[in-house]
N, C-alpha and C positions, 0 to 999 in steps of 0.2 A: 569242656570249654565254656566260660561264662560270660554273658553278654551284659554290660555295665548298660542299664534301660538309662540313666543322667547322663553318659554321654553318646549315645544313639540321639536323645533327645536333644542336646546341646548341637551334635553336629548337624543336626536339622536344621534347626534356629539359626545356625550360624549360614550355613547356605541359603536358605531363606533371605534372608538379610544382605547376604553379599552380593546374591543375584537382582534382589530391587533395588539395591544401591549402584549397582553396575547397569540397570534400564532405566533411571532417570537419564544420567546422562548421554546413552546410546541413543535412545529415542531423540534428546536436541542434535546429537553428531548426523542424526540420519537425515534431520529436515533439513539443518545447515546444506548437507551435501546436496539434498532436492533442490533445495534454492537456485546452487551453482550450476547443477545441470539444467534447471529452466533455464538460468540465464542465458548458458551457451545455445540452448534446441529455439530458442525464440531470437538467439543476435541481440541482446540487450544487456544494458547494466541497469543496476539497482545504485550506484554508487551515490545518490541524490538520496538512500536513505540512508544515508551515514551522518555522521555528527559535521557541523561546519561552526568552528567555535564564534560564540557572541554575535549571532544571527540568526531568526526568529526561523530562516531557513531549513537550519542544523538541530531544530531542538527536539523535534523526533524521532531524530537519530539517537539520542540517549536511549530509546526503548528499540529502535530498528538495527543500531550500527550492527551489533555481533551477529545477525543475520546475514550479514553481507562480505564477500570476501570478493578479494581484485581477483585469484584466480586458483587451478589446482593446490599451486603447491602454497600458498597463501594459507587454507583451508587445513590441508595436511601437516601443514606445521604446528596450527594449532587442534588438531584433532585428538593425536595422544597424551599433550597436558591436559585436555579436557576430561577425556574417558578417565584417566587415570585421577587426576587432581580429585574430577569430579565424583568418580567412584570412591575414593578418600573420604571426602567433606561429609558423603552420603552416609558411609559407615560407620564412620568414628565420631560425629556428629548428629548422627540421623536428628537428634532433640530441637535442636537451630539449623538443620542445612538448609531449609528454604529461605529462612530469614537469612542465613548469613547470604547464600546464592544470590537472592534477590535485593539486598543491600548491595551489595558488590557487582549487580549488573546497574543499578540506580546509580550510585553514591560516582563509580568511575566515569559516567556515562557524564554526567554534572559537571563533573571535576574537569574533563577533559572540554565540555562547552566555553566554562568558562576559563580555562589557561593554555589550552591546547595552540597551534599554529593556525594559521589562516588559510585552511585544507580542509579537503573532506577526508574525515577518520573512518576507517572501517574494520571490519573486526571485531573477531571474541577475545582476543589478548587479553584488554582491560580485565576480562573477568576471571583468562587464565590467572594473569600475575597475585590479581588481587584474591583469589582461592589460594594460589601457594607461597603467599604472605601471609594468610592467616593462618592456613594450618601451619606452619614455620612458628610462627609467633605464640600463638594461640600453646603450642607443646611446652615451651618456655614457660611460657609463664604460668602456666597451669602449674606446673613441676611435675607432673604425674607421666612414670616412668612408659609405659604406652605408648605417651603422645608425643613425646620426650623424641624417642625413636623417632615417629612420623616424622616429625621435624628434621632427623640427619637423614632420611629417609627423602624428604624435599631437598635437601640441599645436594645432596648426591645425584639424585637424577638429573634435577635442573638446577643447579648452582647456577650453571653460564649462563641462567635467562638474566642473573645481574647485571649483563654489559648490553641487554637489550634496554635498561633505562636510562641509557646515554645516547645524546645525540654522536655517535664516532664511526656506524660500522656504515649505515646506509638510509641517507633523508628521505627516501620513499618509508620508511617503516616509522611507522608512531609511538614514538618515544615516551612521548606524552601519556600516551594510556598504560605501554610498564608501568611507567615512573608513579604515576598517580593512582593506578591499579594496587599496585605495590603498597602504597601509603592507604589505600581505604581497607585492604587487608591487614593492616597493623592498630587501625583505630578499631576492624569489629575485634579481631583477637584481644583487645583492652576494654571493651565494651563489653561483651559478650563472654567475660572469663568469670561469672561467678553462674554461666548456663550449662548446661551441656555434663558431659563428662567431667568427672574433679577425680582427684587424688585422693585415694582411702587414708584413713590414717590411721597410724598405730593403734592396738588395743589399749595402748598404756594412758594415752589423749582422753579415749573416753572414759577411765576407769578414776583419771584425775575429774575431770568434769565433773563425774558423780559424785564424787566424797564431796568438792565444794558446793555442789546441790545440797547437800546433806548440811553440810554446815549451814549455808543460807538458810534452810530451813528450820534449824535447830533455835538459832538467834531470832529467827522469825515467832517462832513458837514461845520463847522464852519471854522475848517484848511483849506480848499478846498476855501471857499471865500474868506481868509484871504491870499490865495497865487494868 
């Protein structure tokens, strides 16, 4: 029996990898959850650090809202697009996941200030939607077969978070941060698509490339003796 040492060593790397990408976002799920339970073991809400749109009140909530949830099941609903979405962005992204993460907890947190309802917003949603907006988007437009997958790979699990950015099912939930989540996840996936992982491309690509180097340089070489 022979032991392939390149893929011993790959499947290291590869768990390595998928496990720190899987404890970025366990460790936010775990404090998220601390949060909730102080709030019940002390009788209090936090809901005053949530966003409260176009009031000087509400604009510390762009950095506080996704710490704060109305209640269990508030919380649980967004727990496993988080672990998952976020274990996603971490791995197949690792190059831009803080930036895109941190764009998308900024950019919605904004968004929702200035066009949201005259509420306090609370919630990780925003940062859910807008994580599986970009990796959705972000596969597309790459074209790179991998990401390509992620991409039907989002929309399968959570396709039906679609009708969470309409106001139809229930006004206590913030439609406002889907909806707008959603849309800052589509601008980094266009901003952000020449970082990151890209699509290899044929051998034939670069073999063209070369000869016209060659040429370039021939004519280069020629002008030069000809002056």
């Amino acid at each position: 029996m022979s032991i392939n040492l390149d893929d011993k060593t790959t499947g290291r790397l590869f768990r390595k990898k998928l496990l720190l990408s899987m404890l970025i976002p366990l460790v936010f799920i775990i404090l998220l959850w601390l949060i909730l339970f102080l709030e019940a073991q002390l009788d209090m809400s936090l809901y005053y650090l949530g966003i409260y749109p176009l009031k000087t009140k509400g604009l510390m909530g762009i950095i506080t809202s996704p710490f704060i949830h109305s209640d269990a099941e508030h919380l649980f609903n967004n727990t496993i697009p988080l672990f998952v979405l976020g274990t996603a962005v971490f791995y197949f992204y690792s190059d831009i996941a803080f930036r895109i993460t941190g764009w998308s907890w900024l950019l919605s947190g904004i968004f929702v200030w200035i066009a949201g309802r005259e509420a306090w917003h609370i919630g990780a949603s925003g940062l859910v939607y807008s994580i599986a907006s970009f990796l959705f988007f972000s596969g597309i437009i790459r074209k790179y077969f991998r990401l390509m997958a992620l991409s039907l790979l989002v929309v399968f699990l959570y396709g039906s978070m679609v009708w969470g950015m309409f106001p139809l099912i229930d006004i206590h939930v913030s439609w406002e941060s889907h909806m707008l989540g959603a849309g800052v996840g589509l601008i980094l996936a266009v901003l952000y698509r020449k970082q990151g992982p890209q699509r290899k491309l044929p051998e034939w690509y670069y073999d063209e490339e070369s000869e016209d180097d060659d040429i370039d340089d021939y004519y280069l070489t020629d002008n030069i003796k000809n002056h």
